[in-house]
Every structure is written in structure tokens, then in C-alpha cells.
N, C-alpha and C positions, 0 to 999 in steps of 0.2 A: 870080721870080728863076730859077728851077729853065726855064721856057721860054727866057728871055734865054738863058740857059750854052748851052743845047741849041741855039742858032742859031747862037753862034760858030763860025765853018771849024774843023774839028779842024785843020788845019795852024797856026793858029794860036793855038790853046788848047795845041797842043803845045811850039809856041814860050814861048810865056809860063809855061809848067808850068816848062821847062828854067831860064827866068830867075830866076823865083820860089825853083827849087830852085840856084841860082848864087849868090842874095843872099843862102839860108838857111844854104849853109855858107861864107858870110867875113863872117860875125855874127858877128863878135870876142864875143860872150857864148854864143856856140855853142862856143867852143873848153874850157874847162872843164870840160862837162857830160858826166860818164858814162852818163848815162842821157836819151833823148830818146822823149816822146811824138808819136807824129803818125799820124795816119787815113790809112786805105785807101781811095786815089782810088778812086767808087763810078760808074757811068756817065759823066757829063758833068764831074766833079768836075775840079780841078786835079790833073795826075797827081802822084801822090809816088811812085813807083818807084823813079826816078832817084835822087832826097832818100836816101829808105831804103838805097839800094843803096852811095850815098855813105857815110853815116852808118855801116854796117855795115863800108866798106874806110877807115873812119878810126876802129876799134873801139870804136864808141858800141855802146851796148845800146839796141837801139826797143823800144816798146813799141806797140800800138796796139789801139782800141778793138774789137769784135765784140758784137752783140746776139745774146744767145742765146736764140731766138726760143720753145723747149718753156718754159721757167723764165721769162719776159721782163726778163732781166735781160742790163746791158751790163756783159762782162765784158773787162779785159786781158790782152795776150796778147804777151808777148817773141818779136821775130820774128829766127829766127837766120838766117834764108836765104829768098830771095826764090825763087818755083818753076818 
């Protein structure tokens, strides 16, 4: 799976991130939630930047996952501003 992603043109993984993050905020069950989980695009991942950045200028609170690799534990982490 992880090769597939990596062959994609990034012009068009970036295309599709944009749309993916298009159809996640006019998810009429997105509109209620003050609080939203979602991961940090990692390499080849679908980017959520965008997502996040949105979510943050429509005052959701994100949340999102980190391994904290000393302790091996996956920890949350409220993202107040993208950097």
C-alpha cells in the first residue's frame, strides 16, 4: 500500500488531499462537532493541513495523535496553530 501512495505524482495526491479535505468540511455531521480528531499527514499520507487549518478558521478544537517514541506510548495532542 505504502509503495502504491509513493507512486502517485504528488500533483495529484495533492489534488485529491484538497478534495478529500472539500468533502470533510460540508459533512453536514461535521457541523455540530466541537471537537475533531485527525492525524498528521506523515510522508506520502493524504495531506490534512488544509483540513486542520480549516477546522481551526471554523473554531473546532483538533486533536491529533503523536507516538511518543522514549515511553512507547500514542499520545493526544490539541493543535492550536499550524507552524
Amino acid at each position: 500500500m505504502r509503495q502504491a501512495r509513493q507512486a502517485l505524482h504528488p500533483e495529484w495526491r495533492d489534488a485529491a488531499s484538497r478534495q478529500i479535505a472539500t468533502r470533510m468540511l460540508s459533512w453536514t455531521a461535521l457541523s455540530p462537532l466541537e471537537v475533531v480528531h485527525c492525524y498528521m499527514a506523515w510522508r506520502s499520507e493524504v495531506a490534512t493541513s488544509g483540513l486542520i487549518e480549516q477546522l481551526l478558521k471554523a473554531d473546532k478544537k483538533v486533536v491529533a495523535p503523536r507516538v511518543e517514541i522514549l515511553h512507547n506510548q500514542l499520545q493526544h495532542y490539541y493543535i492550536q496553530e499550524l507552524g
